[in-house]
C-alpha positions, 0 to 999 in steps of 0.5 A: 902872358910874356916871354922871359927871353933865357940866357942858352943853353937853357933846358926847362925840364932838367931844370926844374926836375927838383920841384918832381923828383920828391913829391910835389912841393906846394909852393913850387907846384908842378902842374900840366907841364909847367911851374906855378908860383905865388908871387904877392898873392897872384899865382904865376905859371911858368911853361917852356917856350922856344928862347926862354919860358911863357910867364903869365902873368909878368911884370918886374916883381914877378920876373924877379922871383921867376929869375930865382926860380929859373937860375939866371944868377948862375953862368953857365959858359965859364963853368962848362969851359972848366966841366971839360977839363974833369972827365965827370963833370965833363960828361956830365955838363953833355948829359944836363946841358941846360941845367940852371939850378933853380934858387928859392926866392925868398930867404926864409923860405929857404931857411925853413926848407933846410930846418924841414931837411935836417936828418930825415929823407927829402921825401919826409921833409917835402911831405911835412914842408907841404903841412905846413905851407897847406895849414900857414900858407895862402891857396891862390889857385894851384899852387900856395904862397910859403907862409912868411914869418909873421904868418907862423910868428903866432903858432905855439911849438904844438902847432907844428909838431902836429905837422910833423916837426919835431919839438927842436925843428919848431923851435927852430922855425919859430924863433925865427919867425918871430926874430928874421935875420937882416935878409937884405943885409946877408945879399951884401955879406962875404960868405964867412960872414953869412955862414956866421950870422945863420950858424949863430941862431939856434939850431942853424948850423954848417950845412944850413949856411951852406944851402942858404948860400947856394940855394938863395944867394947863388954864392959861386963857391958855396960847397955843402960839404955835410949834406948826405946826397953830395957825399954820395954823389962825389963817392960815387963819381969820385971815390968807387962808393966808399964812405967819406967823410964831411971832411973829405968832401969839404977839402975836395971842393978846393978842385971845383973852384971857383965853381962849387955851386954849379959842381954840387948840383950838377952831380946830385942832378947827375946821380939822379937823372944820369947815374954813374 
């Protein structure tokens, strides 16, 4: 077991409070106080420690994927600095401090989580990520490896509408199982041209390429505008709970810049854990 040393404020409980706040997720599992992983077949457990996290085991493969996991692309000083001059994010920054998102590892797992998303509840899209991870994934002890794309790249369309997909989603899932976009070549893209490679596949549309670019990339100015949970939260921190729609939220993201990334999670982990 190894101290991963954190950048402060760090705080392992807000943190990961999205792995538990809608159902278990199968290959982020929650288990006795601390996080399990797989990583290249061996189950990782992540636990709190004073400075930073215990991850057993560590080496550099390791302490990569648990960098994600634990947010350490995002700076947390810059964004609190600007959270003080906006009265929400001010109190907000108060009430979560230490809250580093947690960034999905892999890229097509990412991916999939956003196509198990579209249009139903989280807690529908856990329920039927985990299936899927429970039918193609890999057990190696607590936790499951997310099937990759040559785990799924046979599955036939009936496959996954057996776990809950619809026809379309399993369209979707498998032809990029089957055909992955240039993962390593999207790190090194602006945002536009992200956003355009994913839109250009079937069924990958704006609010997809904007959870790709927020939840993997860690792209400060990522602002997914078109998700359900983000217009509620900026019209109940903002706009007295009324109705808004994709457009006005997309435009009040100009106030955020640069730090649209940090502003969404902190106010969807704000009207779950701090409310208005």
């Amino acid at each position: 077991m190894g101290l991963l040393r954190l950048p402060q404020p760090y705080d392992f409980e807000i943190s990961t409070e999205r792995f538990r706040a809608f159902g278990p997720d199968l290959a982020n599992l929650w288990h006795e106080g601390g996080l399990h992983r797989v990583v290249s077949g061996r189950e990782v457990r992540i636990e709190p420690a004073p400075g930073g996290v215990l991850v057993e085991p560590l080496d550099a493969e390791i302490e990569h994927a648990a960098g994600k996991l634990l947010g350490l692309e995002f700076e947390l000083e810059p964004f609190y600095a600007f959270a003080a001059g906006d009265e929400v994010l001010a109190r907000l920054a108060a009430r979560l401090s230490g809250l580093r998102p947690p960034l999905a590892p892999d890229p097509f797992e990412s991916i999939v989580g956003s196509i198990t998303a579209q249009q139903v509840s989280l807690y529908a899209a856990f329920a039927v990520r985990n299936r899927l991870i429970e039918r193609f994934g890999r057990r190696a002890g607590y936790a499951y490896a997310f099937p990759n794309p040559a785990d799924l790249a046979g599955a036939a369309e009936d496959d996954l509408v057996a776990l809950g997909f619809s026809r379309r989603k399993a369209e979707y899932v498998l032809a990029l199982a089957r055909d992955p976009l240039d993962w390593a070549e999207l790190e090194h893209l602006p945002d536009d041209v992200v956003k355009e490679r994913i839109r250009a596949r079937r069924g990958l549309g704006e609010w997809t390429a904007d959870w790709f670019l927020a939840r993997h990339l860690a792209r400060p100015e990522a602002w997914p505008a078109g998700d359900l949970g983000l217009r509620k939260a900026v019209s109940a921190f903002y706009l007295g709970g009324r109705d808004v729609s994709i457009e006005e939220v997309r435009e009040m993201g100009s106030r955020f810049a640069p730090f649209q990334n940090l502003t969404a999670h902190y106010l969807l982990t704000g009207l779950r854990m701090v409310g208005t």
